[in-house]
N, C-alpha and C positions, 0 to 999 in steps of 0.2 A: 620440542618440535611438535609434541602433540596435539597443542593449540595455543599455542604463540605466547602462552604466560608467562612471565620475567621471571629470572631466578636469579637470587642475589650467590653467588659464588663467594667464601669466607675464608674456604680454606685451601691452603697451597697445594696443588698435585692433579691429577688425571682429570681432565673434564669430560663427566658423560658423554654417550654416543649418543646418547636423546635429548639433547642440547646442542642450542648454535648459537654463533654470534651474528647472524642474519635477523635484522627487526622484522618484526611481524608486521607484514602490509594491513593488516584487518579483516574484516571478516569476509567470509565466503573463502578465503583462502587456507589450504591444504600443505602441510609439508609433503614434502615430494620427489623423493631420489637427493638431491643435495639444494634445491629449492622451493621457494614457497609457488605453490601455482593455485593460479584463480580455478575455483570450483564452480563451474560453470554452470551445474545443474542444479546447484546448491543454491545459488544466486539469483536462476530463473523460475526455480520454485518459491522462494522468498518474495520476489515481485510479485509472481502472480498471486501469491497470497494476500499481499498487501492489498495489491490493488478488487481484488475480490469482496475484501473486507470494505473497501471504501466508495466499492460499487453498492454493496449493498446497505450503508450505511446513507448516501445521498438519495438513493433511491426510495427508500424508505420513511426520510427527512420530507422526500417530493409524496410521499403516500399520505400523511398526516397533514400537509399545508391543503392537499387534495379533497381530504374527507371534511376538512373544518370548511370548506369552500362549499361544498358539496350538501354539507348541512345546513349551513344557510341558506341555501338554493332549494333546498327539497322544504324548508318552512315557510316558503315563501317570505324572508327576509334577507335576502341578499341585495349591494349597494350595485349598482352599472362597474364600479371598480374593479369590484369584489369578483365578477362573472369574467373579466379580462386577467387576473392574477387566478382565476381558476385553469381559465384555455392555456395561459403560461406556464403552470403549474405542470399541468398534463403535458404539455412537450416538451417541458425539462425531463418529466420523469421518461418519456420514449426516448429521446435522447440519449437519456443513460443507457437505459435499457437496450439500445442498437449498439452500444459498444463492447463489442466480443471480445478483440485479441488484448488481455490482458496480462500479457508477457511485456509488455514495451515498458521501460524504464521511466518512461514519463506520458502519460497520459493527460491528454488534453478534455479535461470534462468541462461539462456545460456549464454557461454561468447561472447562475440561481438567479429567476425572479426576484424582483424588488417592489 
């Protein structure tokens, strides 16, 4: 019951009280009086993690396409292309950057310049 791992049972006689024959739904879920219940905080910590990690992970992807842009700009060798994948670049990266509530199970982020 304590976290949902199978136990192969051998031998004849008394089956533990910290064992069930209840399958374990998966994670984030908790035994709980005589059922498994979803651990809700468990679950919304875990998202926002996620999602925190992959904010700052795009965001960061959008920092590097910005300064390679950015440098060709400041040496004066940048293409007319190059100067519009810059302006794209920077509001992908605000984009990201405006999206706060990271709790939502699925998150709709910006699509990356091409």
């Amino acid at each position: 019951k304590e976290n949902g791992s199978k136990v192969e049972i051998k031998d004849i006689g008394v089956i533990s009280d910290e064992l069930t024959d209840k399958a374990y739904p998966g994670q984030f879920y908790k035994w709980s009086g005589d059922v498994w219940a979803l651990d809700d905080t468990e679950k919304s910590e875990a998202i926002a993690a996620a999602n925190k990690a992959e904010k700052s992970r795009l965001f960061n992807d959008a920092a590097s396409m910005i300064k390679m842009y950015e440098e060709a700009e400041t040496d004066n060798d940048v293409l007319p292309e190059e100067l519009k994948l810059l302006k794209a670049w920077r509001t992908y990266q605000r984009k990201i950057n405006r999206i706060t509530d990271l709790t939502q199970e699925i998150i709709n982020w910006p699509t990356r310049p091409e």
